[in-house]
N, C-alpha and C positions, 0 to 999 in steps of 0.2 A: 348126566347129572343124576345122580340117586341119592334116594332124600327117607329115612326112618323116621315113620309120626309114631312118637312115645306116648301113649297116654295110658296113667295109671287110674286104674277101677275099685271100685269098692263100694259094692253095692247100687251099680248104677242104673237099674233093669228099666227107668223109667227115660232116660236118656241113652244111653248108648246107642245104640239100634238108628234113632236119629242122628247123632254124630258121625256113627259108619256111612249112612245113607249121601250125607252131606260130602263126606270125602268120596265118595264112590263116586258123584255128581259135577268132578273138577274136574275142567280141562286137562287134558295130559298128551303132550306129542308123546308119541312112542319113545322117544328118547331117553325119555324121562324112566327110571326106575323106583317106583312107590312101592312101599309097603308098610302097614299099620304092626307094632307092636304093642298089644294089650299086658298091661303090667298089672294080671290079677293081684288085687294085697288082700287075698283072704276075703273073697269076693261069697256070700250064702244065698244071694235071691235070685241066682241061676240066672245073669245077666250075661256070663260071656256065653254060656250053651246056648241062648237062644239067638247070638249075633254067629253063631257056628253052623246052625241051623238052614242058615240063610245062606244061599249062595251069593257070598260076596265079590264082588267087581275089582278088585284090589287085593295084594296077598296079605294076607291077616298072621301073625304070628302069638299065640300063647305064651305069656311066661307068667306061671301061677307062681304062688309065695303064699306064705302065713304071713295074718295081717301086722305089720309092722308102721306103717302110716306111707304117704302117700311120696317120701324120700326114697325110701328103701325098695320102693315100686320103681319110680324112674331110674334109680338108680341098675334096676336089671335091665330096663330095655337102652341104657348110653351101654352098658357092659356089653350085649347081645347087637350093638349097631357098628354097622363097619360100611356104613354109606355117607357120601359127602356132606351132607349136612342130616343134622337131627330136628325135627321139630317138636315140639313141646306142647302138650295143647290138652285141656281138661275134658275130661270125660260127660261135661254137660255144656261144651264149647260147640257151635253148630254153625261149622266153616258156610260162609254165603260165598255164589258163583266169581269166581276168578283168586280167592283168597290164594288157595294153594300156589297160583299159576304165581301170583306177585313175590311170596316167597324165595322160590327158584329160578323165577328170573331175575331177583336183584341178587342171589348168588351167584350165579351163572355170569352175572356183568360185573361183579365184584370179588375175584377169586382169592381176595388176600384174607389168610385163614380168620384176623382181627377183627372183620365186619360181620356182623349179623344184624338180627329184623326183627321187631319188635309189631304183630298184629294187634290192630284196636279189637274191644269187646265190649259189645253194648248189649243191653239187654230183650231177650227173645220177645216182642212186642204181642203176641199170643198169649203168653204170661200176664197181660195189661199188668204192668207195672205198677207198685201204689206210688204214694206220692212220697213214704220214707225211700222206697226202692231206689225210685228219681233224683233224690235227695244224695243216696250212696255214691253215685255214678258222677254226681254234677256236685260238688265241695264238700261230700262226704268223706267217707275212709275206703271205697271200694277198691276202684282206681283210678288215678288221676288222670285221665286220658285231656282232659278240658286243656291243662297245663301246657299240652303239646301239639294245640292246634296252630297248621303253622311252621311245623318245626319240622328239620330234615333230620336229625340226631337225638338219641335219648338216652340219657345216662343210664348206665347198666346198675348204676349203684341205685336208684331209683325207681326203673322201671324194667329191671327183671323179672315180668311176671310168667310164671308157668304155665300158663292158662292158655297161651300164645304167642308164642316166642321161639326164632328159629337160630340155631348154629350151626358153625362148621365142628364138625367133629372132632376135627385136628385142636380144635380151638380148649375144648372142651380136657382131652389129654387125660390125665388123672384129676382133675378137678371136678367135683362128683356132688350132689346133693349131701348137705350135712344131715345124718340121720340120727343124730341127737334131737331132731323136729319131730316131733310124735305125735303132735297135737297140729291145732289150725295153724297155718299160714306160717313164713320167715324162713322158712329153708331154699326160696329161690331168688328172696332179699340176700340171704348169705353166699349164695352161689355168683349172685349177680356183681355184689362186692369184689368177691375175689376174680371175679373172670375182669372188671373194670380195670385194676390192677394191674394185670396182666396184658392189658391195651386193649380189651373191648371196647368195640365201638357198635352202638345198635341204630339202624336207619328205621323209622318210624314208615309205616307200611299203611299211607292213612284209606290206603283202596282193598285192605285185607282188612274182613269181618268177621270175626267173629259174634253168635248171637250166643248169649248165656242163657241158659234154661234152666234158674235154678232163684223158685221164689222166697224170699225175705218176708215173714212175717213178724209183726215187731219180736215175740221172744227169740225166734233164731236170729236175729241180728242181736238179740242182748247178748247171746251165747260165743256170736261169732267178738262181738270185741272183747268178751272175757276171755277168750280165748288168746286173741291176740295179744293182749297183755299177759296173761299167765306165762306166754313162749317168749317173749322179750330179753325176760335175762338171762337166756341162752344167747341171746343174738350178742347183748351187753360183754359177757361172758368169752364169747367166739372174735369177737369183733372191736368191740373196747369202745362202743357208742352209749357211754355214760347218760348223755342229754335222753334217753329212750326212759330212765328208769326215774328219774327227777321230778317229783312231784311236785314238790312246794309246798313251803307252807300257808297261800291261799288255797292251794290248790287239795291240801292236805286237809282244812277244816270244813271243806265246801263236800271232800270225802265223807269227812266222820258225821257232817251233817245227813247227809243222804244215808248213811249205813242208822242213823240212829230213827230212820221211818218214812224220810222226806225221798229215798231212792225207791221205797215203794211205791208212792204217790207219782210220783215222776214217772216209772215204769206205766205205770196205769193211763196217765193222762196221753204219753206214746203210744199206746197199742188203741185208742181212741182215735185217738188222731192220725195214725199210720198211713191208711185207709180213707182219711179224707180232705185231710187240710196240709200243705205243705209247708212247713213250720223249721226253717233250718236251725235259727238259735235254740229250738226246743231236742231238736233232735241230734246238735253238737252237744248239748249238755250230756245229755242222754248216753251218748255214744262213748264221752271223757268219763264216766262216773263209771262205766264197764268198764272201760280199758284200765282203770286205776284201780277197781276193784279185781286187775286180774292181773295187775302186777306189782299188790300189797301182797295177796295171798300167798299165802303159808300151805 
């Protein structure tokens, strides 16, 4: 069994080194053939030289790029893989002990090219999470992991996320990250669509951890769902999921209320409260009023 972990970089000096660490730190029979491909995308704060630096336990492969987003990254290292399955995994993902091992043995007992594995990702508890963070993970917008407690199966069209997620290569074929995604998120919603299509099927991997080391303070999360909204009618566009771009018209004057002074007062009362009180209908509003103000925009 040999198995290519893809993760594309960009700028990640403050993580990576730990996520190498992590992989370095998995069970591995000899059997087993690993190797990490770093998919620089135009990476400046000298994070892959100093994971180069290091004598690493695992074979490490470089594939630089100008920075094009984080598509066009993975998309060199599925091109540059010719091992039985790929894994998919972010660059501030920090594999806990046996993750890798549960991967490869549910490949290993599942040869049919259709199945793959879908690892959970909770947040790096070092980080002390706030309580919006907490919020993200548990009926927020992060990931819906809660959905799937329980569950042997996870729809590809839902829970393809690239953060954590393993395939057969075969499977994969010319179906490739859409790299009309230049911005946050939806390019492994788009992928995960069309591989479902296709007969994927993804086994829920509830003893694979990944820990995410990457904190949310309220602005980056305003950022992160205007962002998600902004990439949407790409998705609408690729895909033909109308219901994504439908605002409404409650939904449309609760907008132009917020844009007319009451979305900065909102903003405010969230970066107050982020940090100390856990407040989910404050921080759903919060969360709709980016996402709509990032898939009005012009």
């Amino acid at each position: 069994m040999t198995c290519d972990i893809v993760i594309p970089v960009f700028n990640n000096k403050q993580t990576l080194q730990l996520v190498m660490d992590s992989i370095a730190a998995q069970a591995m029979p000899s059997s087993w053939g690993v190797r990490v491909l770093l998919c620089d995308d135009g990476s400046t704060d000298g994070c892959i030289d100093d994971v180069l630096r290091i004598n690493q336990r695992v074979e490490v492969v470089v594939l630089p790029g100008q920075h094009a987003g984080v598509a066009a990254a993975r998309n060199r290292g599925i091109e540059q893989s010719d091992a039985d399955v790929v894994l998919f995994l972010g660059a501030d993902i920090i594999l806990r002990p046996g993750a890798l091992a549960s991967h490869l043995i549910l490949h290993e007992q599942n040869p049919d090219t259709w199945i793959g594995a879908l690892g959970l990702v909770l947040w790096d508890p070092r980080l002390k999470p706030t309580p919006l963070m907490e919020w993200m993970n548990h009926g927020g917008p992060q990931n819906n992991f809660d959905a799937l407690l329980g569950s042997i199966y996870a729809s590809p069209s839902e829970f393809f996320y690239g953060s954590h997620v393993s395939v057969k290569r075969k499977a994969l074929a010319n179906d490739v990250f859409s790299e009309e995604y230049t911005q946050y998120g939806h390019e492994d919603h788009d992928l995960g669509v069309r591989l479902a299509r296709r007969g994927l099927k993804l086994r829920v991997l509830h003893d694979a951890i990944g820990l995410h080391r990457h904190f949310y303070a309220a602005d980056s999360f305003f950022q992160r769902q205007f962002a998600v909204g902004r990439g949407v009618r790409i998705v609408v566009r690729r895909l033909g999921d109308e219901s994504l771009v439908q605002v409404g018209v409650l939904r449309l004057v609760q907008y132009l209320v917020y844009a007319l002074g009451a979305g900065a007062l909102l903003r405010y009362i969230v970066r107050f409260m982020s940090t100390r009180w856990s407040i989910p209908r404050l921080f759903a509003h919060s969360a709709g009023y980016e996402y709509r103000r990032g898939v009005l925009h012009r």
